[in-house]
C-alpha positions, 0 to 999 in steps of 0.5 A: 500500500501507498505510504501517502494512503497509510499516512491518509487512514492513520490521519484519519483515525486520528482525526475521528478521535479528536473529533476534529469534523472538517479534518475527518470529512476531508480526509475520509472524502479524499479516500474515497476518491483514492478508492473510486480511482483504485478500483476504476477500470478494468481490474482493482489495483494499489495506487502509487504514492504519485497517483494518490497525489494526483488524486489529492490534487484534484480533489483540492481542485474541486474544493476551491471551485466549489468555494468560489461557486458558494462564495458568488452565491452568498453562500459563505459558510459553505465556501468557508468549509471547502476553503477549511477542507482544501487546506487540509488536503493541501497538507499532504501534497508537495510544495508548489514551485514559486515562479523563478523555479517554475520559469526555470523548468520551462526555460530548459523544456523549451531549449529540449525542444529546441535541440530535438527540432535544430529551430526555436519552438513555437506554439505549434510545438507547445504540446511537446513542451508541455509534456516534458514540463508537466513530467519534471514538475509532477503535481507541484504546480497547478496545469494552468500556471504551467501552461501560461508560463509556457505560453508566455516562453514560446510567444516570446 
């Protein structure tokens, strides 16, 4: 089993015991999720601890739009609550890249490219881009970032 899962269900325990709600509601949707992605497709298998970030991340994806959904509803307790749960969650995900790391992984994404084409890449090329930044970043930067930061290189 997945150390991250472990660590997930221990946490759980914990939390269910301390009686600390948001945390145990938190926690035991996003296991949930990791279950309901285990068993998906054609046989059931363990998730690595890589998967179950993936997991994690989409789950605080989904937190923060429902949190902004309920906000510009006038719903703020319930946007509040996502918020609190999303925290949580982001816990257990690596640290996000600042910008200037960022920067610095699409700069020698773009030059990979570049050798492998003999010619500067441009837009057409940022797919190929993408696929190399996305695989040395691995969840520690949003997809939407990444794909400006991409942008803004290959348009420049």
């Amino acid at each position: 089993m997945a150390d991250l899962k472990t660590r997930l269900q221990s946490d759980l325990t914990a939390a269910i015991k301390s009686r600390e709600t948001i945390t145990a509601g938190a926690l035991r949707m996003a296991l949930t999720a990791v279950t309901t992605e285990e068993v998906s497709g054609k046989s059931a298998r363990q998730l690595t601890d890589d998967e179950v970030v993936k997991v994690l991340t989409r789950e605080v994806k989904k937190r923060k739009e429902a949190a902004e959904a309920f906000a510009n509803a006038g719903r703020d307790e319930k946007a509040q609550l996502e918020r609190d749960e999303s925290a949580v969650l982001e816990a257990y995900l690596p640290a996000q890249l600042d910008d200037a790391e960022l920067t610095a992984i699409v700069d020698a994404a773009v030059a990979e490219v570049a050798e492998q084409l003999g010619e500067q890449p441009g837009q057409r090329q940022m797919g190929q881009v993408m696929k190399i930044v996305n695989g040395k970043v691995a969840g520690r930067a949003e997809g939407g970032r990444i794909a400006g930061a991409v942008k803004a290189k290959l348009s420049s």
